[in-house]
C-alpha positions as CSV (number, residue, x, y, z in Angstrom):
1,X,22.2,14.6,4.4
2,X,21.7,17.3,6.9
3,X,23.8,18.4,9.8
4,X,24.7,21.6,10.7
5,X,27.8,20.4,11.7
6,X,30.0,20.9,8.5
7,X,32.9,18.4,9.6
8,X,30.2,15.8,10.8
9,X,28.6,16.4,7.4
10,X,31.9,15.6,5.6
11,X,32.6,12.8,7.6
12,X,29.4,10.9,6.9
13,X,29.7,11.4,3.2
14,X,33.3,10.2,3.3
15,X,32.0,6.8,5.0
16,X,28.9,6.4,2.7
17,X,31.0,6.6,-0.3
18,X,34.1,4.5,1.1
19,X,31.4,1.9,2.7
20,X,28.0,2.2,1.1
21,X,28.9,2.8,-2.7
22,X,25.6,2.0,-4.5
23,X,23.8,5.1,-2.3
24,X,24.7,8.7,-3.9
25,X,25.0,11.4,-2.4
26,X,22.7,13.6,-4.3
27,X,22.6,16.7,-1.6
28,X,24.1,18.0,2.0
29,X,22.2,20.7,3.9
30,X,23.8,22.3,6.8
31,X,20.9,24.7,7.5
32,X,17.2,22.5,7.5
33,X,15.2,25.5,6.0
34,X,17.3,24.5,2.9
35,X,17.1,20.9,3.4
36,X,13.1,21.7,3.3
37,X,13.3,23.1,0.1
38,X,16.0,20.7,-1.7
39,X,14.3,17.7,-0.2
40,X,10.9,18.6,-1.6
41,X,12.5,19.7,-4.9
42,X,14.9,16.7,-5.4
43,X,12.8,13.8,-3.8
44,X,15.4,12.0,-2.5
45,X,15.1,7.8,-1.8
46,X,16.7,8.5,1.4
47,X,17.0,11.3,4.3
48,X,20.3,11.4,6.7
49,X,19.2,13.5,9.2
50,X,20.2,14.8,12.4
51,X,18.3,15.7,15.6
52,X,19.9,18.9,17.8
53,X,20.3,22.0,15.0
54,X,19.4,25.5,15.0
55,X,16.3,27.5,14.2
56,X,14.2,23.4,13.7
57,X,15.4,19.9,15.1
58,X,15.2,17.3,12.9
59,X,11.7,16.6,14.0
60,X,10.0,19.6,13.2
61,X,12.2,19.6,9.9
62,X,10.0,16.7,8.8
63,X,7.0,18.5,9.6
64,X,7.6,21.1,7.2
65,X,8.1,18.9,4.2
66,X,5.6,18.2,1.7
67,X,7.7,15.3,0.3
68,X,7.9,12.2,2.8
69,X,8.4,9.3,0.5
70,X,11.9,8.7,2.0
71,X,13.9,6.2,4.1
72,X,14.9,8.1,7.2
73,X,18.2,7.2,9.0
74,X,18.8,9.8,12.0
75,X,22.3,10.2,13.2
76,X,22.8,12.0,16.3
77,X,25.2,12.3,19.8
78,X,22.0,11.9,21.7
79,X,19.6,8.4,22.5
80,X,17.3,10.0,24.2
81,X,15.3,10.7,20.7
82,X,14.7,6.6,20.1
83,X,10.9,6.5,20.5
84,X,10.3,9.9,18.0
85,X,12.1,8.6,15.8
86,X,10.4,5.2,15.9
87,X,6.7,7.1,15.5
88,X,9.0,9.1,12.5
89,X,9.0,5.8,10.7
90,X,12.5,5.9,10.4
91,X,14.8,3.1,9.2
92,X,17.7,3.5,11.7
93,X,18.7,5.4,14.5
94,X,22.7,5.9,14.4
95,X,24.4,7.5,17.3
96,X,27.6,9.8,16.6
97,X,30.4,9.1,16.2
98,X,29.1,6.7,13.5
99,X,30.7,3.0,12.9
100,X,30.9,2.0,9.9
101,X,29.5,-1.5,10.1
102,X,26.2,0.1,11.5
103,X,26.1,2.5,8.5
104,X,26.1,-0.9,6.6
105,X,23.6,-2.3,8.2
106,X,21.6,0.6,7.8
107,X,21.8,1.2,4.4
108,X,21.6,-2.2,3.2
109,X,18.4,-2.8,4.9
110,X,17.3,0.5,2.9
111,X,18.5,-1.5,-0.5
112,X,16.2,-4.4,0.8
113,X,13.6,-2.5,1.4
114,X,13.4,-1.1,-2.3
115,X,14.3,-4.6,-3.4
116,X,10.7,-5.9,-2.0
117,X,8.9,-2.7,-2.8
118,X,9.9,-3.4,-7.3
119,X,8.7,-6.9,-6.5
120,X,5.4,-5.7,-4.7
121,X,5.1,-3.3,-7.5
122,X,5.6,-6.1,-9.7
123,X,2.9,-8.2,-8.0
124,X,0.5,-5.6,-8.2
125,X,0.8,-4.7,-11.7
126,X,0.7,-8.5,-12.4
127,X,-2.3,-8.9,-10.6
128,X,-4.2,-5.7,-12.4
129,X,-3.1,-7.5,-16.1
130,X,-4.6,-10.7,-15.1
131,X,-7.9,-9.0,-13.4
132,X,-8.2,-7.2,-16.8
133,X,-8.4,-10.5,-18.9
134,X,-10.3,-12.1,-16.7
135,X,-12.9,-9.3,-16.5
136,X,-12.8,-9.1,-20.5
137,X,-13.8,-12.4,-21.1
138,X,-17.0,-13.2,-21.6
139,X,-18.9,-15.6,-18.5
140,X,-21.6,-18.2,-20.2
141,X,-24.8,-18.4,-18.0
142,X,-27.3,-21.4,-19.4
143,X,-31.0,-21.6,-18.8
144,X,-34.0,-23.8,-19.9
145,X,-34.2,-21.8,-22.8
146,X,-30.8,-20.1,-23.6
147,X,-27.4,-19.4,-22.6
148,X,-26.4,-15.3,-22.1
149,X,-22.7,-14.1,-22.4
150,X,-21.4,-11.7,-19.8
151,X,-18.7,-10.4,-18.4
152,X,-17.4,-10.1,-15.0
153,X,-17.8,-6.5,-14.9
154,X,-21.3,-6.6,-15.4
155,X,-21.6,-8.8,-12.7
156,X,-22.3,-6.6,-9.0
157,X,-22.9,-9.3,-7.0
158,X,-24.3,-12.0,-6.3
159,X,-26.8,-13.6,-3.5
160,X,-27.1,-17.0,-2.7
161,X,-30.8,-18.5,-2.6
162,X,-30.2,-22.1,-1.6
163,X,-29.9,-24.2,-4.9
164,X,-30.1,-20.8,-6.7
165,X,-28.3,-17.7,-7.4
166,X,-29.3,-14.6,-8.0
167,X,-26.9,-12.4,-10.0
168,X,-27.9,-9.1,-10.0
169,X,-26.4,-6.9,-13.2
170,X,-25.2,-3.4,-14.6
171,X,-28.5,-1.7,-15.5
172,X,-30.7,-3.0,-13.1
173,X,-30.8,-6.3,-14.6
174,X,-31.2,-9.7,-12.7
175,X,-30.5,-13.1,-13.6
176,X,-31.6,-16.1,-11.4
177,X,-29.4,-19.3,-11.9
178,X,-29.9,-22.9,-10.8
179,X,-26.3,-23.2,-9.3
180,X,-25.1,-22.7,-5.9
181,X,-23.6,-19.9,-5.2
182,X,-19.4,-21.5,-4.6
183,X,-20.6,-23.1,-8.2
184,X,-21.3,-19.7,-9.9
185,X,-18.0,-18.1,-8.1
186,X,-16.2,-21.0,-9.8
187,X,-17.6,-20.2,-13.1
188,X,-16.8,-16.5,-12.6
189,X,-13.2,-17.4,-11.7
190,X,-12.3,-13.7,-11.5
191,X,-10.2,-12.2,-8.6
192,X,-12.3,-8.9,-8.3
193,X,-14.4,-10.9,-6.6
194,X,-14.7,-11.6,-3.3
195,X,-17.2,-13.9,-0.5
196,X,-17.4,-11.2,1.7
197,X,-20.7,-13.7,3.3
198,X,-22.0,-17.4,3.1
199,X,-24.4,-15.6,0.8
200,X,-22.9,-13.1,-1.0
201,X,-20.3,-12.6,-3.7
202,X,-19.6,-9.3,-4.6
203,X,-17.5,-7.5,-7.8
204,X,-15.0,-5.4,-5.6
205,X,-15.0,-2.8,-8.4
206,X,-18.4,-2.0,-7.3
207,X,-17.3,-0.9,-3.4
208,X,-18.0,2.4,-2.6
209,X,-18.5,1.8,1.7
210,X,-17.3,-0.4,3.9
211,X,-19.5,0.7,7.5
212,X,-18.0,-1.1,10.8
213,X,-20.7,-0.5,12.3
214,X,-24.2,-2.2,12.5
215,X,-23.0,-5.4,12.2
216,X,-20.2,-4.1,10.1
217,X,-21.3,-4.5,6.0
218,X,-20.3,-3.0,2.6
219,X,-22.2,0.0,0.0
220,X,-21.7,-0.7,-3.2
221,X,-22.2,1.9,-6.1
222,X,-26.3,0.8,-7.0
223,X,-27.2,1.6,-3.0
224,X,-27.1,-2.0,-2.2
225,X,-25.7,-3.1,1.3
226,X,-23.8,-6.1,1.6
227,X,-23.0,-8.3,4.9
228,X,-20.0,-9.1,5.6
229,X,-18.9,-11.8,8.0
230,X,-16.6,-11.4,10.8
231,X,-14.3,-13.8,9.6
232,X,-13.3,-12.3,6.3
233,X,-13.1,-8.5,7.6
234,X,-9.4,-8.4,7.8
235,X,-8.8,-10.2,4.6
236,X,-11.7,-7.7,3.0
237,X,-9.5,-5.0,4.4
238,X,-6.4,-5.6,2.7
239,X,-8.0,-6.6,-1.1
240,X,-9.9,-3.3,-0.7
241,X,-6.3,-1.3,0.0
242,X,-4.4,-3.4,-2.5
């Protein structure tokens, strides 16, 4: 918490602990130059932070930190700050003098928050364990004259030629199948991979660009240049930041 109002400081603990007892109060600042350094050094889940101080205002406080991976509630007299503390990120704005049931409010939604981000943490480390056994097992391609055994991650992408596909591999290597290429994704079955075109199903591990301009389309690692349709773009977008 910082304030460098001493009884408002006081005050606000008193209430978190009578109202809010699963947050701890780990640290109070009354001057932000110290709050600078004990926030960066103690990397706190969440900030209280007021606006109107001395020598920095809350806002240029921030901009001095090096750690920001905080809730922020601000708690000032004034409500003329809203929209800074909106482009702050910040959870809450409460106005002084605080009530209680807002405090609540507020720091419940900050035990929510944390809540979804373990079970998006879960999620994702779910997802990476099944994308490792499904790149570990080993893909059987059949020809005329014999059937190979690959696995996914050899796999950089592949380009649809009507009835056929053409799979091209680590190495330079290329493969050309008598499938279609939704049957070959099917046999694949692997989650790294993505139709980012009609023709075209690419190993995401493999992404090195993705140019929006031109017709928008993706570099992968071997120099090739992928298309990708407008249609999947945002969904693209969000495997590639996942």
């Amino acid at each position: 918490m910082i304030d460098d109002e001493i009884n408002a400081l006081e005050s606000l603990q008193w209430e978190i602990e009578t109202f809010c007892p699963w947050i701890d109060v780990c640290a109070t600042y009354a001057n932000p130059l110290e709050a600078v350094k004990g926030i960066d050094l103690i990397k706190p889940d969440c900030v209280f932070l007021d606006i109107e101080m001395p020598e920095m205002d809350g806002f240029q406080m921030l901009h001095k930190l090096k750690y920001r991976d905080f809730e922020l509630i601000f708690t000032t007299a004034y409500d003329s700050y809203a929209l800074k503390a909106i482009k702050e990120r910040a959870i809450d704005y409460l106005l002084k003098p605080i009530d209680s049931d807002d405090l609540k409010k507020a720091a419940e939604r900050i035990l929510e928050k944390k809540k979804n981000n373990r079970l998006g943490e879960q999620l994702r480390n779910i997802m990476l364990d099944l994308r490792s056994q499904q790149s570990s097992r080993k893909i059987p391609l059949s020809f005329n004259e014999k059937t190979i055994f690959i696995t996914a991650d050899d796999i950089i992408y592949c380009k649809s030629d009507g009835n056929y596909t053409e799979l091209f591999l680590q190495g330079g290597k290329r493969e050309l199948l008598s499938k279609k290429i939704k049957d070959v994704e099917a046999l694949i079955h692997n989650s790294n991979f993505f139709r980012a075109h009609k023709s075209y199903l690419v190993n995401l591990s493999y992404v090195s660009e993705f140019v929006k301009t031109d017709g928008q389309y993706l570099i992968l690692e071997d120099g090739s240049s992928i298309p990708v349709s407008r249609s999947k773009k945002q969904e693209l977008l969000y495997l590639l930041s996942s």
